[in-house]
C-alpha positions in Angstrom: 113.0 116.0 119.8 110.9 113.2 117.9 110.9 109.9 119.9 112.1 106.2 118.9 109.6 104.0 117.7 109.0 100.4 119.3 106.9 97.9 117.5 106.3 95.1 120.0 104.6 91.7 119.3 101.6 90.6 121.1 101.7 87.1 121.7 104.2 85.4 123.9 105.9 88.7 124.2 103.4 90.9 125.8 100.7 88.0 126.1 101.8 84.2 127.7 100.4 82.8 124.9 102.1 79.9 125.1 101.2 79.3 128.6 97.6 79.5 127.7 98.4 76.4 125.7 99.6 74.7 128.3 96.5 75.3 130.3 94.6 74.1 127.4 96.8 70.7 127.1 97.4 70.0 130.9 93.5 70.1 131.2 92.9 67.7 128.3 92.0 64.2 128.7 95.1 62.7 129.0 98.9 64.9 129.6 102.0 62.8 128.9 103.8 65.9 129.6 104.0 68.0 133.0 104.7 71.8 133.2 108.4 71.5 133.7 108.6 69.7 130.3 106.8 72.1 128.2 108.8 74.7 130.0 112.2 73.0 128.0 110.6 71.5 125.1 107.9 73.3 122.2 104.5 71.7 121.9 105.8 71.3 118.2 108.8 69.0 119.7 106.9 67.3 122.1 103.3 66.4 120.6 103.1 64.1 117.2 101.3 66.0 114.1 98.2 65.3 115.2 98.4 66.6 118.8 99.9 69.4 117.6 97.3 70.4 115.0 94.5 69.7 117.3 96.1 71.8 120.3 96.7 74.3 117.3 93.0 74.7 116.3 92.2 76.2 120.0 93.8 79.8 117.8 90.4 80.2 115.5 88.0 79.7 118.1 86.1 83.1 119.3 87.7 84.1 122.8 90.7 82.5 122.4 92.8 85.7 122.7 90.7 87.6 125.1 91.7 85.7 128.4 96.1 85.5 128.0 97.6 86.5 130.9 99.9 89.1 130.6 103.8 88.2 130.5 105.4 89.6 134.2 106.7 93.0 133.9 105.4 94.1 130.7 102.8 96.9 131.9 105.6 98.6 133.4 107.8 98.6 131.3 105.4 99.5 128.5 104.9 102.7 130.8 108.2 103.2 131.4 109.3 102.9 127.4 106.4 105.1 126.9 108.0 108.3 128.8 111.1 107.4 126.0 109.8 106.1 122.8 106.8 106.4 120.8 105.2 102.1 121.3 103.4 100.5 118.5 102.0 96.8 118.9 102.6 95.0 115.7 100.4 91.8 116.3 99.6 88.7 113.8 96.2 89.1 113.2 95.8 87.6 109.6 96.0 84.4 109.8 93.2 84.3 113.0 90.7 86.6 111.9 88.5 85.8 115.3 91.3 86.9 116.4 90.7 91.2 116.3 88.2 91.7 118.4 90.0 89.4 121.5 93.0 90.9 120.7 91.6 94.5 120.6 89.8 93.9 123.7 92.9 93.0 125.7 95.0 95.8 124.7 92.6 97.8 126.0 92.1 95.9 129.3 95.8 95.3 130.0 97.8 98.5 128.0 94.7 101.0 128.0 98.0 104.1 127.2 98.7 102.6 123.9 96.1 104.3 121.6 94.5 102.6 119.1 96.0 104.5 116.3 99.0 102.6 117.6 98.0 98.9 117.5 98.5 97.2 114.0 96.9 94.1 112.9 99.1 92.7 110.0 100.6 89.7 108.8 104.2 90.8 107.2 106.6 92.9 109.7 108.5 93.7 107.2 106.7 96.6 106.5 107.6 98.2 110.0 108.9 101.6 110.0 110.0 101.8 113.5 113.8 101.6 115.6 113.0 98.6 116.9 111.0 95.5 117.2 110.6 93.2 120.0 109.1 89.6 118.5 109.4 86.3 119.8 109.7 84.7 116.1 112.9 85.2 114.2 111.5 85.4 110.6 110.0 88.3 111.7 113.4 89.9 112.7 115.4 88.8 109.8 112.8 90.9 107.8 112.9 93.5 109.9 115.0 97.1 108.8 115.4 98.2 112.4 116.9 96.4 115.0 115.3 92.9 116.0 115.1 92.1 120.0 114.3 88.6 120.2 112.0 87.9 123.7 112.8 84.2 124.6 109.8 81.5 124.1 110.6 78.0 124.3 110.1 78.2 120.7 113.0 80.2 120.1 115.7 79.4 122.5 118.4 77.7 119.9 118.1 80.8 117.9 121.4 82.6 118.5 121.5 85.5 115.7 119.7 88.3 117.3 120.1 90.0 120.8 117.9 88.1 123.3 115.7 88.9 126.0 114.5 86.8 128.8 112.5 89.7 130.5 110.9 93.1 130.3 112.9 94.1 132.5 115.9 93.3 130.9 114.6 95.2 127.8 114.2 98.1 129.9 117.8 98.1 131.1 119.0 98.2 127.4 116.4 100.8 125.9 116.3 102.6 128.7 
């Protein structure tokens, strides 16, 4: 029997992104927000045009991507899906190119059973051919042919027109 496919987004679904830019802006000069509020409110709320772009910028340096930690509970249940589906990470790359190598690099490190052939570097996720596909950005899912699992960010958590997931585990309980 051929498997499911899973396309699954990198950052701030299998990566803490987002908590690497915390660490970034809670070590700058001056904080006018603590951990608790950028836990509630995006950096794109919270920080003027400005802030924002210059927090942003931290994205096209080399290294960047390499040292994300990983989001609780995704190794395994990556392992776990694995036994079920066929897994596929479907990660923005386009827009960063520094971006491959880091990225590359940390699969390896942190999800060394999802082969290469599987990891894809792209920008639109529209072109997807798989069941499903766990993002933390709607536009992604609305595109999207199969069906869209949203993973919650603070970025996301008005959004209210796909299925959401707060956890890997709780993706596990409804795949698996």
């Amino acid at each position: 029997m051929k498997k499911k496919r899973i396309a699954i987004d990198m950052d701030d679904v299998l990566a803490d992104t987002n908590g690497k830019f915390v660490d970034i802006y809670l070590a700058g000069e001056a904080p006018r927000y603590t951990v608790d509020e950028l836990k509630t409110q995006s950096f794109h709320e919270l920080l003027d045009e400005h802030e924002f772009n210059a927090l942003l910028q931290h994205v096209y340096e080399p290294g960047f991507f390499r040292d994300i930690r990983v989001m609780p509970g995704a190794q395994e249940a990556i392992e776990r899906l694995s036994e079920r589906y066929e897994i596929f990470v479907a990660t923005a790359a386009m827009e960063f190119p520094n971006s491959f190598r880091d990225k590359y690099d940390w699969l390896a490190e942190h999800f060394p059973s999802i082969h290469w052939r599987n990891i894809i570097f792209m920008g639109d996720k529209s072109v997807l051919n798989t069941d499903y596909l766990i993002d933390d950005l709607p536009r992604n899912l609305v595109t999207f042919q199969g069906e869209g699992l949203l993973f919650s960010a603070v970025h996301n958590r008005t959004n209210q027109e796909f299925r959401r997931f707060d956890t890997w585990p709780e993706i596990e309980r409804y795949l698996l």
